[in-house]
ChimeraX commands (.cxc) that place a marker at each C-alpha (Angstrom):
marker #1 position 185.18,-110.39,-265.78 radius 0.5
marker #1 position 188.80,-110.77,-264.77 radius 0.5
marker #1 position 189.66,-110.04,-261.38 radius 0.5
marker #1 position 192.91,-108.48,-260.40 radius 0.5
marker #1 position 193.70,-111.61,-258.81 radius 0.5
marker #1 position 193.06,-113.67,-261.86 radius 0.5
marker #1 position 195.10,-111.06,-264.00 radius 0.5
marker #1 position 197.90,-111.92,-261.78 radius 0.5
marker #1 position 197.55,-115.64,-262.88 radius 0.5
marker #1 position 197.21,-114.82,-266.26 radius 0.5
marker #1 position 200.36,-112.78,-265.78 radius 0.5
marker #1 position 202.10,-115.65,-264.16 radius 0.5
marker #1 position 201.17,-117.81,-267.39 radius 0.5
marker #1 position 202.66,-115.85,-269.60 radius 0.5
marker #1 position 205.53,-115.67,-268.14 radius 0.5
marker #1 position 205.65,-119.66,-268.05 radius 0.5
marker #1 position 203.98,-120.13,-271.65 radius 0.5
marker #1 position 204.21,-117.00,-273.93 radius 0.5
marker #1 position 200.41,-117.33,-274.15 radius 0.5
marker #1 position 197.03,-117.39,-272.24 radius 0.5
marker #1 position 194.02,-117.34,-273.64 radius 0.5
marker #1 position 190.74,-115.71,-272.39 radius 0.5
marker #1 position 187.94,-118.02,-273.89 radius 0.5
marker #1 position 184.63,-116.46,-274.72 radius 0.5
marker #1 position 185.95,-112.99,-273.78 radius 0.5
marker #1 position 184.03,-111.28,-276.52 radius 0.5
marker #1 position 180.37,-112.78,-278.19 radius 0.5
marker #1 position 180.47,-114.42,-281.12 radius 0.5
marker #1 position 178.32,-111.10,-282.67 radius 0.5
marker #1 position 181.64,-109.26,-282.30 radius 0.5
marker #1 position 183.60,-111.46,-283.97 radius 0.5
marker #1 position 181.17,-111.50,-287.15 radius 0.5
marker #1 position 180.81,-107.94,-287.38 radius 0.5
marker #1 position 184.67,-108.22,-287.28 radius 0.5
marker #1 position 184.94,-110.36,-289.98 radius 0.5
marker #1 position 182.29,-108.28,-291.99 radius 0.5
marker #1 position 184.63,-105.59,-291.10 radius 0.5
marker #1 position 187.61,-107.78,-292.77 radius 0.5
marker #1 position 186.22,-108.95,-295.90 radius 0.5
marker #1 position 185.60,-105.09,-296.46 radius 0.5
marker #1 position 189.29,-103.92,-295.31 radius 0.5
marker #1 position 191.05,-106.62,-297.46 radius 0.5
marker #1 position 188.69,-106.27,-300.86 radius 0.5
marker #1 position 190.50,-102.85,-300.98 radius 0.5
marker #1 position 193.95,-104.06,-299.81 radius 0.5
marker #1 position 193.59,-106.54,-302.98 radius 0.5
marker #1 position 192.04,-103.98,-305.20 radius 0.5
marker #1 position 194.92,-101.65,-304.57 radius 0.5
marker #1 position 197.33,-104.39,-305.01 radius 0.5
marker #1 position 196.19,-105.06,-308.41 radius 0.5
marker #1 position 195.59,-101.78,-309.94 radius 0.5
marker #1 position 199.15,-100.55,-308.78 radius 0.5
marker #1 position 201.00,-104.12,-310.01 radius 0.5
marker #1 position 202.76,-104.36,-306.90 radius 0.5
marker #1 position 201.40,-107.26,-304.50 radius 0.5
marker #1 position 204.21,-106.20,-302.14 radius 0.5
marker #1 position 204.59,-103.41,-299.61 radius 0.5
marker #1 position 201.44,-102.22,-300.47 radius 0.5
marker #1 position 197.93,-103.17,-299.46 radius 0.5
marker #1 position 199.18,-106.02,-298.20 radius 0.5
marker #1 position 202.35,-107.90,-297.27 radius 0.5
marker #1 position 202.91,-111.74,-297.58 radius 0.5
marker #1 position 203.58,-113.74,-294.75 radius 0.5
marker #1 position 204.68,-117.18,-296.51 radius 0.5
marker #1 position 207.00,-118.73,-298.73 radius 0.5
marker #1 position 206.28,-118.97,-302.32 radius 0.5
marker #1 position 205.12,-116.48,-304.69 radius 0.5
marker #1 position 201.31,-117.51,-304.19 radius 0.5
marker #1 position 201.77,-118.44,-300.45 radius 0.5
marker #1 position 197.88,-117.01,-300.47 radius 0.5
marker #1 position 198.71,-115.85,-296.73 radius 0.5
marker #1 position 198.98,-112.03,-295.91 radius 0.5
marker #1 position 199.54,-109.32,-293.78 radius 0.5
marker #1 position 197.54,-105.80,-293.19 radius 0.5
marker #1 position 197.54,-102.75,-290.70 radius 0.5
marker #1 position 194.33,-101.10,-290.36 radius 0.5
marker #1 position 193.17,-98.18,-289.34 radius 0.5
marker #1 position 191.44,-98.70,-285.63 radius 0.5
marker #1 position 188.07,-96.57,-286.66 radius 0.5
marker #1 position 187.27,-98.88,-289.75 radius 0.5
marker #1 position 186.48,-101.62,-287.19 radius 0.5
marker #1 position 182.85,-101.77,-285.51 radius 0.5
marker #1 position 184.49,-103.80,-282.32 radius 0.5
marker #1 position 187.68,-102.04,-281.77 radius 0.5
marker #1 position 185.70,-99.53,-278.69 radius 0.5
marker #1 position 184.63,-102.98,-277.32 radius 0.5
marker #1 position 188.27,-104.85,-277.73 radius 0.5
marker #1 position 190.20,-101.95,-275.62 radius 0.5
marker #1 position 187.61,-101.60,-272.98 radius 0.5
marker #1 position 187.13,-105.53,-272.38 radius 0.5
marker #1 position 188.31,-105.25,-268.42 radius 0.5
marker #1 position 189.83,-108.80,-268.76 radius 0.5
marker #1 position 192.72,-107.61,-271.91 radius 0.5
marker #1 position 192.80,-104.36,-269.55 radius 0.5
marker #1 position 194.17,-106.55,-266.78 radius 0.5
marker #1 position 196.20,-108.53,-268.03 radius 0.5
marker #1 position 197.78,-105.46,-270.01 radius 0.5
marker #1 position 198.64,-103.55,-266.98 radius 0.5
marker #1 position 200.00,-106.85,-265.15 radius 0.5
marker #1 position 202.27,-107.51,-267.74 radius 0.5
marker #1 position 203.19,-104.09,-269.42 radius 0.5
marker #1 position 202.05,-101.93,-266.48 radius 0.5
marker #1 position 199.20,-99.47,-266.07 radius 0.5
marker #1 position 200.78,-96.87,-268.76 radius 0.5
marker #1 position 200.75,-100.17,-271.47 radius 0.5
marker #1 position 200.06,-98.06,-275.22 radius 0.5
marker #1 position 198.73,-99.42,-278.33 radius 0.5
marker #1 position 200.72,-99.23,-281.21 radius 0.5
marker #1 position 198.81,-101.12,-284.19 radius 0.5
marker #1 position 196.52,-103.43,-285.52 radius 0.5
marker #1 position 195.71,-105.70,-288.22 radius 0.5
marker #1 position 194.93,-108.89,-289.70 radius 0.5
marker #1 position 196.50,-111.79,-290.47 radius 0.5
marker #1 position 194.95,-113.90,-292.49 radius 0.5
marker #1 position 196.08,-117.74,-294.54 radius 0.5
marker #1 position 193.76,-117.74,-297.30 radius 0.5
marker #1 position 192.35,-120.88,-298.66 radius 0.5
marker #1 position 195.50,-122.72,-299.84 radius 0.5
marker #1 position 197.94,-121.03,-297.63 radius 0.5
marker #1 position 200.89,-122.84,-296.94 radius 0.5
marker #1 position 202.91,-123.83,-293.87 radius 0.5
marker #1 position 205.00,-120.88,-292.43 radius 0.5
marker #1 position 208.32,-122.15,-290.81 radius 0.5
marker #1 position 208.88,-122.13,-287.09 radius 0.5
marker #1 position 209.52,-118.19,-286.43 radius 0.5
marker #1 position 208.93,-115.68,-283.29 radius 0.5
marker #1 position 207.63,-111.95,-284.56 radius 0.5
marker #1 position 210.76,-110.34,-283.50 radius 0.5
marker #1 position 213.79,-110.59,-282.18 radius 0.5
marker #1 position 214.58,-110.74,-277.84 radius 0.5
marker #1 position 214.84,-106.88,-277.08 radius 0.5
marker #1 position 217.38,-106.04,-275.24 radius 0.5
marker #1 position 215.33,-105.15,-272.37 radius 0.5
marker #1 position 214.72,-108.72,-271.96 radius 0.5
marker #1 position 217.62,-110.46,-272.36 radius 0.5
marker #1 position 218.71,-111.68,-269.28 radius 0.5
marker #1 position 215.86,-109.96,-267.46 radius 0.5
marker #1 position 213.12,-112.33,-269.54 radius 0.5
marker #1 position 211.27,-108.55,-269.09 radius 0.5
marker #1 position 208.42,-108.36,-271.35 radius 0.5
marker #1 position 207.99,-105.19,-273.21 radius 0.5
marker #1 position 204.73,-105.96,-275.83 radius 0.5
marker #1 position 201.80,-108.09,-276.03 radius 0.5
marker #1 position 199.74,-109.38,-279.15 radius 0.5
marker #1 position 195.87,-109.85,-278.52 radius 0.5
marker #1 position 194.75,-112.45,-281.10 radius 0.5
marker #1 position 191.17,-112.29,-281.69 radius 0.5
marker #1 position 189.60,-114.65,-284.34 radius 0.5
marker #1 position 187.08,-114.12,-286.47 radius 0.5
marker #1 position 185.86,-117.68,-287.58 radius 0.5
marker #1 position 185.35,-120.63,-285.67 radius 0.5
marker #1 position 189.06,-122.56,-286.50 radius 0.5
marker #1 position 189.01,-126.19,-287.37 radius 0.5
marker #1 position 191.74,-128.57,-288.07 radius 0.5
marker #1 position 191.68,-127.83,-291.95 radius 0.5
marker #1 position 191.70,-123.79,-291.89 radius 0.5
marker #1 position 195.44,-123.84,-290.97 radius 0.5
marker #1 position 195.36,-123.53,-287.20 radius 0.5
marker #1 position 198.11,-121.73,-285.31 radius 0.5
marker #1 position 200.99,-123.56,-284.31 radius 0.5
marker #1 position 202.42,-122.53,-281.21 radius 0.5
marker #1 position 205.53,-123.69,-278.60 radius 0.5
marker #1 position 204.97,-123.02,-275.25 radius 0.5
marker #1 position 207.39,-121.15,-272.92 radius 0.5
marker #1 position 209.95,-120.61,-275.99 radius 0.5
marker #1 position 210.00,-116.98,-275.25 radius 0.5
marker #1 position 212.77,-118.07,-273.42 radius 0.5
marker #1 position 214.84,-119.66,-275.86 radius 0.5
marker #1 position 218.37,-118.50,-276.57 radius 0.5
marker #1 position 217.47,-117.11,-280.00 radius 0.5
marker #1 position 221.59,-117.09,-280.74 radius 0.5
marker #1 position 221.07,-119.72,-284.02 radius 0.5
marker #1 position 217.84,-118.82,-285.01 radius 0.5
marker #1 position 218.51,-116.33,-288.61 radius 0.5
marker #1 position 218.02,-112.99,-287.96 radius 0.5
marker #1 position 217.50,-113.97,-284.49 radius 0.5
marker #1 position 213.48,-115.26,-285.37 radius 0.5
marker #1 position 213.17,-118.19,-288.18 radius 0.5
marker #1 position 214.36,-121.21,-286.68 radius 0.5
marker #1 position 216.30,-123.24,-288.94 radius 0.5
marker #1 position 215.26,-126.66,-289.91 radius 0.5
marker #1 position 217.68,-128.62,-288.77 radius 0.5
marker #1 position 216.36,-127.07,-285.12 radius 0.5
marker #1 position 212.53,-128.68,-285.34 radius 0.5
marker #1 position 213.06,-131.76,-283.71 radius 0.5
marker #1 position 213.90,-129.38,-280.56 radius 0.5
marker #1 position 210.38,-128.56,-280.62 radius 0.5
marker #1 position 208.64,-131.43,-282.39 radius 0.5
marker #1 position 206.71,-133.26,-279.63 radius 0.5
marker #1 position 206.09,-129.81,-277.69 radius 0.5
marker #1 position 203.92,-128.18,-280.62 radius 0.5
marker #1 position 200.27,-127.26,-279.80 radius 0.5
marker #1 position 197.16,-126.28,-282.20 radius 0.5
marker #1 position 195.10,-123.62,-281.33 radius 0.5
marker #1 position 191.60,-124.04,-282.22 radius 0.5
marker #1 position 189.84,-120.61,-281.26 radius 0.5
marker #1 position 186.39,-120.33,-281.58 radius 0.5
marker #1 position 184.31,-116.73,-282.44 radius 0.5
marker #1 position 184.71,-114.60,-279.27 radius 0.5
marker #1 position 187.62,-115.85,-278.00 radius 0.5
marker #1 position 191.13,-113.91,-277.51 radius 0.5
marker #1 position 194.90,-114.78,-276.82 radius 0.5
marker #1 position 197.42,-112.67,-275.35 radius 0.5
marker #1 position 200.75,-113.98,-276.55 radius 0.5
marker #1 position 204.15,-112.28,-276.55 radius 0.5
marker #1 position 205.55,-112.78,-280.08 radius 0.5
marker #1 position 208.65,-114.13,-278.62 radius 0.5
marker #1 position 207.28,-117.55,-278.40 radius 0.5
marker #1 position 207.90,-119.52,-281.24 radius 0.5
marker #1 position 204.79,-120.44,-283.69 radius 0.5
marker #1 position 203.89,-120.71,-287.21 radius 0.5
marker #1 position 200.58,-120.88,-289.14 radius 0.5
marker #1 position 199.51,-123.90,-290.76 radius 0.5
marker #1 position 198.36,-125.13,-294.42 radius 0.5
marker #1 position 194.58,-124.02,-294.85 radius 0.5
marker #1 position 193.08,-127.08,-296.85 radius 0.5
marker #1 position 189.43,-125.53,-295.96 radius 0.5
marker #1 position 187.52,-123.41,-298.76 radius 0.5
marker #1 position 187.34,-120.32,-296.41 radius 0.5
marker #1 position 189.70,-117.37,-295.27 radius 0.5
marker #1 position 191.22,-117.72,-291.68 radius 0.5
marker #1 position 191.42,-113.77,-290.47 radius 0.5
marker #1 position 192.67,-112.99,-287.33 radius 0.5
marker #1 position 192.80,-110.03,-285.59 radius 0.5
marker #1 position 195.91,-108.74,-284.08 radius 0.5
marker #1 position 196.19,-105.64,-281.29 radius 0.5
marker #1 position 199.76,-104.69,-280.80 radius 0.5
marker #1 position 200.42,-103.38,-277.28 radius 0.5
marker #1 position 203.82,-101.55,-275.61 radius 0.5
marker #1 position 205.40,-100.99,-272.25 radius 0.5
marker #1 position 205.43,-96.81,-272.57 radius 0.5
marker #1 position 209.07,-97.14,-271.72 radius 0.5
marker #1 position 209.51,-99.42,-274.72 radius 0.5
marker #1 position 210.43,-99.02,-278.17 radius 0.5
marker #1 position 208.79,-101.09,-281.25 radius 0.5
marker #1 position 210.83,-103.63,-283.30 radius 0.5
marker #1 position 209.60,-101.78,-286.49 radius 0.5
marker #1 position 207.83,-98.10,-287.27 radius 0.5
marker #1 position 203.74,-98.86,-286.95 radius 0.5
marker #1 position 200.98,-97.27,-288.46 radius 0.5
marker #1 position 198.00,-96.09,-285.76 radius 0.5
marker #1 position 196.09,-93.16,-287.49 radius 0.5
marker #1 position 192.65,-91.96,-286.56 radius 0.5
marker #1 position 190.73,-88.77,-287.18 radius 0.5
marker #1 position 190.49,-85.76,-284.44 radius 0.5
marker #1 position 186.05,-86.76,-284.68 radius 0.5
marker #1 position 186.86,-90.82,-283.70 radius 0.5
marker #1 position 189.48,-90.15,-280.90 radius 0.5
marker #1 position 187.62,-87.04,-279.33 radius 0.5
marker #1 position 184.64,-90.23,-279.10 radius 0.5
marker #1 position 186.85,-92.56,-276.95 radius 0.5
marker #1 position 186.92,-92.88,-273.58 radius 0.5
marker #1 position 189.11,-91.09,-271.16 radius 0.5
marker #1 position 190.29,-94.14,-270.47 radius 0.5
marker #1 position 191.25,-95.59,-273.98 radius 0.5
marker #1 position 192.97,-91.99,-274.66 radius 0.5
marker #1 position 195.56,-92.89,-271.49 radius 0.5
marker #1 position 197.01,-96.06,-274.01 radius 0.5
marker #1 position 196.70,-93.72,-277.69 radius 0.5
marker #1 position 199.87,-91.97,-277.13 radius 0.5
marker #1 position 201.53,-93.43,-279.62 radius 0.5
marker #1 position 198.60,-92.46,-282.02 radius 0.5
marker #1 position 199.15,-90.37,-285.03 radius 0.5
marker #1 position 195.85,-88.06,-285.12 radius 0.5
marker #1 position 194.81,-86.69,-288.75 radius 0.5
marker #1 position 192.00,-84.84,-290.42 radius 0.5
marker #1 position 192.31,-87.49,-293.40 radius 0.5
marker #1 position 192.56,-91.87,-292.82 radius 0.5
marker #1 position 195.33,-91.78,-295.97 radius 0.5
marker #1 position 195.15,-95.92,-297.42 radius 0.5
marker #1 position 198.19,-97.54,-295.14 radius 0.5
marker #1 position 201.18,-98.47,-297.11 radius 0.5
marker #1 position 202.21,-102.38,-296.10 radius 0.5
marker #1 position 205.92,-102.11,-295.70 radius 0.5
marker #1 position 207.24,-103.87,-292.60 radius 0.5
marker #1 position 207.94,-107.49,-294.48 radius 0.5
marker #1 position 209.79,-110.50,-292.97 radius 0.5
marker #1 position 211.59,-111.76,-295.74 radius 0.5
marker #1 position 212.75,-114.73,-293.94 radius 0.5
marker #1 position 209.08,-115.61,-293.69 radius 0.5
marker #1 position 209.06,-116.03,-297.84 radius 0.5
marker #1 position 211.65,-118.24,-298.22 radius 0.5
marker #1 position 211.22,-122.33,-299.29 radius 0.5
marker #1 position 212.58,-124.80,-296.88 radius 0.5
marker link #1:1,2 radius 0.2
marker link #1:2,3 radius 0.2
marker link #1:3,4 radius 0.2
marker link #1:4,5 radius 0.2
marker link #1:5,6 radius 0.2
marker link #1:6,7 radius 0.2
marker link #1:7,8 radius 0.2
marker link #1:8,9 radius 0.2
marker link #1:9,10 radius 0.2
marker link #1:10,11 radius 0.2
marker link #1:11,12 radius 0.2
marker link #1:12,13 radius 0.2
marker link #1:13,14 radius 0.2
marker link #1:14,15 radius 0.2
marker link #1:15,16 radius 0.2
marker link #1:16,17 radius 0.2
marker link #1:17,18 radius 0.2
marker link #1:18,19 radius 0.2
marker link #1:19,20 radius 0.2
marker link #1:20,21 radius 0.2
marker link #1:21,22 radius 0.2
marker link #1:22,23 radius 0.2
marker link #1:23,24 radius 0.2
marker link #1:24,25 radius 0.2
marker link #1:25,26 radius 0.2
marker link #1:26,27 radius 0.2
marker link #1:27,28 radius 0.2
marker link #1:28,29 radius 0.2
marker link #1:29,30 radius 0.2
marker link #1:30,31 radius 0.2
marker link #1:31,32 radius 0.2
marker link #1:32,33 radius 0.2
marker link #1:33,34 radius 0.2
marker link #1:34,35 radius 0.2
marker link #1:35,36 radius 0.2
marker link #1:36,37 radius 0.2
marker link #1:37,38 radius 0.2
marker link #1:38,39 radius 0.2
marker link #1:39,40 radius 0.2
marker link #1:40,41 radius 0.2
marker link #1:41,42 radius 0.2
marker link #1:42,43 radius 0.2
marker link #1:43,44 radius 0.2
marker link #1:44,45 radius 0.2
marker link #1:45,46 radius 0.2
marker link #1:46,47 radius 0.2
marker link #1:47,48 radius 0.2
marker link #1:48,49 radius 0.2
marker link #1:49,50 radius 0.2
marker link #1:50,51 radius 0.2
marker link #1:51,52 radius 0.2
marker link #1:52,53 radius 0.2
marker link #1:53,54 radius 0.2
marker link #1:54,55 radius 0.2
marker link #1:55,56 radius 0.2
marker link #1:56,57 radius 0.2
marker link #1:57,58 radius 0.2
marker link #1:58,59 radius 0.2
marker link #1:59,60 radius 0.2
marker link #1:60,61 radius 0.2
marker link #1:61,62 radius 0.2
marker link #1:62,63 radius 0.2
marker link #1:63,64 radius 0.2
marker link #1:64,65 radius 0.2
marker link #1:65,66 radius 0.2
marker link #1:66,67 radius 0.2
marker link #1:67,68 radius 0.2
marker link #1:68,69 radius 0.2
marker link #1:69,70 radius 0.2
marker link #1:70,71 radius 0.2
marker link #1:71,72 radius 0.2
marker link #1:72,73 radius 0.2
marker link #1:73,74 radius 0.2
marker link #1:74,75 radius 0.2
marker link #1:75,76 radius 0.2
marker link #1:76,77 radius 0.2
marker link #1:77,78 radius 0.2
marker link #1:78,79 radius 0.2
marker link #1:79,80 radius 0.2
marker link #1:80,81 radius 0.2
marker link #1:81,82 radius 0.2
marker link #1:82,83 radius 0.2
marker link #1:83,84 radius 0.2
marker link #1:84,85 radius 0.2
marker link #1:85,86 radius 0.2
marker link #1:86,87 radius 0.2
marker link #1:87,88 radius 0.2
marker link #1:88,89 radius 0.2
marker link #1:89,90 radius 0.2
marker link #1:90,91 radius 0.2
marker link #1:91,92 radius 0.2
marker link #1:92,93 radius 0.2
marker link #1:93,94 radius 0.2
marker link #1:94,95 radius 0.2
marker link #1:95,96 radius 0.2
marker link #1:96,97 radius 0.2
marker link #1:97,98 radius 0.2
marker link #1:98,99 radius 0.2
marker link #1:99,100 radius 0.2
marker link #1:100,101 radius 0.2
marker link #1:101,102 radius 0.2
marker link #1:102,103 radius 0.2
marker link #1:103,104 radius 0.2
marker link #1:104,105 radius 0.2
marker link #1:105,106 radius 0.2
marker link #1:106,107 radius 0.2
marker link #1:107,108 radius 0.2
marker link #1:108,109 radius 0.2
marker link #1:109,110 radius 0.2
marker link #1:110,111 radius 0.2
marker link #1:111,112 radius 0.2
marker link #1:112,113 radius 0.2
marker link #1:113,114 radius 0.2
marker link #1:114,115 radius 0.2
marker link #1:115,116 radius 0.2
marker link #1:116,117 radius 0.2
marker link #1:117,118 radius 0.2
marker link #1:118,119 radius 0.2
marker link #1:119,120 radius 0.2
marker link #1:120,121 radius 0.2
marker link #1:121,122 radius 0.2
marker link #1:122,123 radius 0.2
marker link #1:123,124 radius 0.2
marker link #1:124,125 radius 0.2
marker link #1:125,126 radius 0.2
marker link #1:126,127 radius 0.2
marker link #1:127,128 radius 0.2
marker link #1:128,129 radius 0.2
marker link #1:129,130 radius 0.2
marker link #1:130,131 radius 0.2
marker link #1:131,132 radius 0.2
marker link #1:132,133 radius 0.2
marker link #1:133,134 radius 0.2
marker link #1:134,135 radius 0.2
marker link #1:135,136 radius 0.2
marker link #1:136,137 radius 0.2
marker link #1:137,138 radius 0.2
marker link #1:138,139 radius 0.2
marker link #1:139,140 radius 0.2
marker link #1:140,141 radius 0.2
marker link #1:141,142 radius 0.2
marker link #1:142,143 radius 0.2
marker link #1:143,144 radius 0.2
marker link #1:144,145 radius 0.2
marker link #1:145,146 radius 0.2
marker link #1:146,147 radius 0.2
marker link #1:147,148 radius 0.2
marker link #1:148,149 radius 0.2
marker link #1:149,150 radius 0.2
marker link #1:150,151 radius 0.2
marker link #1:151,152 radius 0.2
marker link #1:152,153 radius 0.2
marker link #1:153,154 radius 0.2
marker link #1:154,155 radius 0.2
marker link #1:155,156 radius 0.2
marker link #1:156,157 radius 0.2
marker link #1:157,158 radius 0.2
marker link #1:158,159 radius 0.2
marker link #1:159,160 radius 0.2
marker link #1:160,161 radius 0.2
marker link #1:161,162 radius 0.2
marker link #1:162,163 radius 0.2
marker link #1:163,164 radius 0.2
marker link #1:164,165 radius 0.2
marker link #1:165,166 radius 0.2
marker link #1:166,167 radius 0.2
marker link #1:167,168 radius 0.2
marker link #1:168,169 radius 0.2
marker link #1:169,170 radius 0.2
marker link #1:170,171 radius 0.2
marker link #1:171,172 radius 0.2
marker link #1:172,173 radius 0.2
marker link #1:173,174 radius 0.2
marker link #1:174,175 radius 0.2
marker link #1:175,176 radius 0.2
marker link #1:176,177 radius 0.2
marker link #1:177,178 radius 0.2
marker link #1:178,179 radius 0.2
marker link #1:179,180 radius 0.2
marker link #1:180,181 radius 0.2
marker link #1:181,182 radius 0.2
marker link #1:182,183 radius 0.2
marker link #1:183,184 radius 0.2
marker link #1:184,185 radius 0.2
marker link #1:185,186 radius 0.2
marker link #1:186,187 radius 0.2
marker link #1:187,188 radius 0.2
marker link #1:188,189 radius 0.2
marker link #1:189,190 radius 0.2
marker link #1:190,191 radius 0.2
marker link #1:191,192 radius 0.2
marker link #1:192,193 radius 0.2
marker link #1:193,194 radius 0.2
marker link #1:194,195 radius 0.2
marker link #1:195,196 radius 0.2
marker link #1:196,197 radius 0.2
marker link #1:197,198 radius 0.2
marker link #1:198,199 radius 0.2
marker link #1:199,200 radius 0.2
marker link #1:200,201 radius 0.2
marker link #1:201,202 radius 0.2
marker link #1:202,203 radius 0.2
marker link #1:203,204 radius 0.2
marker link #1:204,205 radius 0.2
marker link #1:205,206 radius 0.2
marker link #1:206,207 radius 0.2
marker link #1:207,208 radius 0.2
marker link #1:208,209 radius 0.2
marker link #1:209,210 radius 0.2
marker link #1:210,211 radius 0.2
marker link #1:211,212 radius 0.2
marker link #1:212,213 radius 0.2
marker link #1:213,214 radius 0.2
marker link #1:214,215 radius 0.2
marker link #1:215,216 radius 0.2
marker link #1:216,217 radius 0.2
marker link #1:217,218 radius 0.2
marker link #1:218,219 radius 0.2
marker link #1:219,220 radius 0.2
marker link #1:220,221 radius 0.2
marker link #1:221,222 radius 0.2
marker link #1:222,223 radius 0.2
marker link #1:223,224 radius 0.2
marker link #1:224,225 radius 0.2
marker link #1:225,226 radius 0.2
marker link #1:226,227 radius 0.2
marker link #1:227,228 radius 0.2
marker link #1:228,229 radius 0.2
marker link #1:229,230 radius 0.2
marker link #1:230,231 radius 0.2
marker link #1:231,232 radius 0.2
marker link #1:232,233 radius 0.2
marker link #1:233,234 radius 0.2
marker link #1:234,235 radius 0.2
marker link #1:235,236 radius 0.2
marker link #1:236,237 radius 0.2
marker link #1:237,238 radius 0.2
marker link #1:238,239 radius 0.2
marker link #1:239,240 radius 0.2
marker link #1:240,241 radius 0.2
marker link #1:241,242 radius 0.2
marker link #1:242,243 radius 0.2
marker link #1:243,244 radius 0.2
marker link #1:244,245 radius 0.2
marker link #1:245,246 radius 0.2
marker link #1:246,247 radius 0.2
marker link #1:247,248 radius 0.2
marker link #1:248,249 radius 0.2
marker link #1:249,250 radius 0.2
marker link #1:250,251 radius 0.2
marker link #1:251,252 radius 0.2
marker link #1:252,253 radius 0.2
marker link #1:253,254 radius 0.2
marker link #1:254,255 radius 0.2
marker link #1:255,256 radius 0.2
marker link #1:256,257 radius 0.2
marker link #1:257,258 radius 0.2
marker link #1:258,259 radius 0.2
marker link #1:259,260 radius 0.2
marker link #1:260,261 radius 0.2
marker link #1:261,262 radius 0.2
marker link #1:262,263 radius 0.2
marker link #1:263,264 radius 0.2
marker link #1:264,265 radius 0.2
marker link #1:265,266 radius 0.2
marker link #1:266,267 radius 0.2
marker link #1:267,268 radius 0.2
marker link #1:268,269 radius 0.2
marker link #1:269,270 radius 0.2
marker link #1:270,271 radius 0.2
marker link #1:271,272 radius 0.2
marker link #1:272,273 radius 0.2
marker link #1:273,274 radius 0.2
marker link #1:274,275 radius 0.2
marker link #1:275,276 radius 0.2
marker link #1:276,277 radius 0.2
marker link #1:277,278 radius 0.2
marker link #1:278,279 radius 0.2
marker link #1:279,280 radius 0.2
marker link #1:280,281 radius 0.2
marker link #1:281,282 radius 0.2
marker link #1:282,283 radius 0.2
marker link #1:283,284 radius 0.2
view
């Protein structure tokens, strides 16, 4: 369990690196149920794709270059996944949540991101660009938690990750995220691979520059991502967070606190894929 004292280091460190990670934080049974969970989620996502002709801004969105970068995007609804109770009540994310965001931190979406075998390389990019609350403050107003759900090795297209480039002056980057090529040898000997293992979660803010790598493996590289707000904060783009009156009336008074941001429905209506990065699909 993470003590308040060690949620203060694991504050600290993201405020040096743009990442920590909490190794082990959830067993490897969660992670497989999750990935059950995905293969499920993203058969329909494809299914939908195909039978309406449009394989973008719908079931799912692409997050590479190419027309068959094989590496997507998709929001989910929380309730479709057996482990999402047991993400948002792990103490340790709880923690480190309220050191970073405060103890009124809200949830505000989640998904997978998955590089399909034969992804390609993604170019150097941060999620979004600096808020304005943190320019000059170096504030931080959100939080992904990255949760895997295989065990990643060197051929299943690893993420790529810079640390303590949250702080980078993102003035030439285009759009104010994609680095630009003529940039990478700024961050060419300071690159690490993450190799997660089943169970294991990072806390990142998307800020700090990464990328996903080629998957030359035969199997799908899903990873699940929790998107988390300061209450005081607004999101870069409009999220989808939808669950039914039954499912939220089952949480915890303590998960309800950090669901404001929810949208509760009698109906889970398939979630249209729209927010795309389009400087994510370009060559070069």
């Amino acid at each position: 369990m993470t003590s308040t004292a060690n949620a203060e280091d694991l504050h600290e460190a993201i405020y040096r690196d743009g990442i920590v990670a909490l190794k082990g934080a959830l067993p490897a049974r969660w992670a497989d149920e999750m990935l059950a969970d995905f293969d499920v989620l993203y058969d329909e996502a494809e299914r939908w794709d195909q039978e309406s002709g449009d394989g973008r801004g719908r079931g799912r969105v692409p997050r590479g270059p190419g027309e068959d970068a094989k590496r997507y995007y998709m929001a989910v609804h929380p309730q479709r996944l057996r482990g999402f109770r047991e993400l948002v009540t792990h103490p340790g994310i709880d923690a480190v949540c309220r050191a970073v965001l405060g103890d009124d931190y809200q949830y505000v979406e989640i998904g997978f991101d998955v590089a399909l075998p034969g992804a390609v390389r993604q170019p150097l990019h941060r999620d979004f660009p600096t808020p304005e609350e943190t320019v000059g403050t170096r504030r931080l107003s959100s939080l992904a938690i990255n949760a895997t759900c295989v065990d990643v090795t060197p051929e299943m297209g690893p993420l790529e990750i810079v640390p303590g480039t949250h702080v980078d002056d993102s003035a030439d980057f285009e759009d104010g995220m994609r680095v630009p090529s003529q940039l990478y040898g700024r961050y060419a000997d300071r690159i690490e691979k993450r190799m997660a293992k089943r169970g294991d979660v990072s806390m990142r803010t998307g800020l700090t520059i990464h990328r996903g790598t080629e998957n030359n493996s035969s199997r799908p590289r899903p990873v699940l991502i929790l998107g988390v707000m300061g209450a005081q904060y607004k999101t870069f783009a409009e999220h989808h967070f939808t669950m039914t009156q039954d499912y939220y009336d089952s949480l915890p008074p303590e998960v309800k606190l950090h669901l404001r941001r929810a949208t509760v429905s009698d109906t889970l209506d398939p979630i249209v894929q729209d927010y795309v990065l389009d400087f994510l699909l370009e060559e070069g």
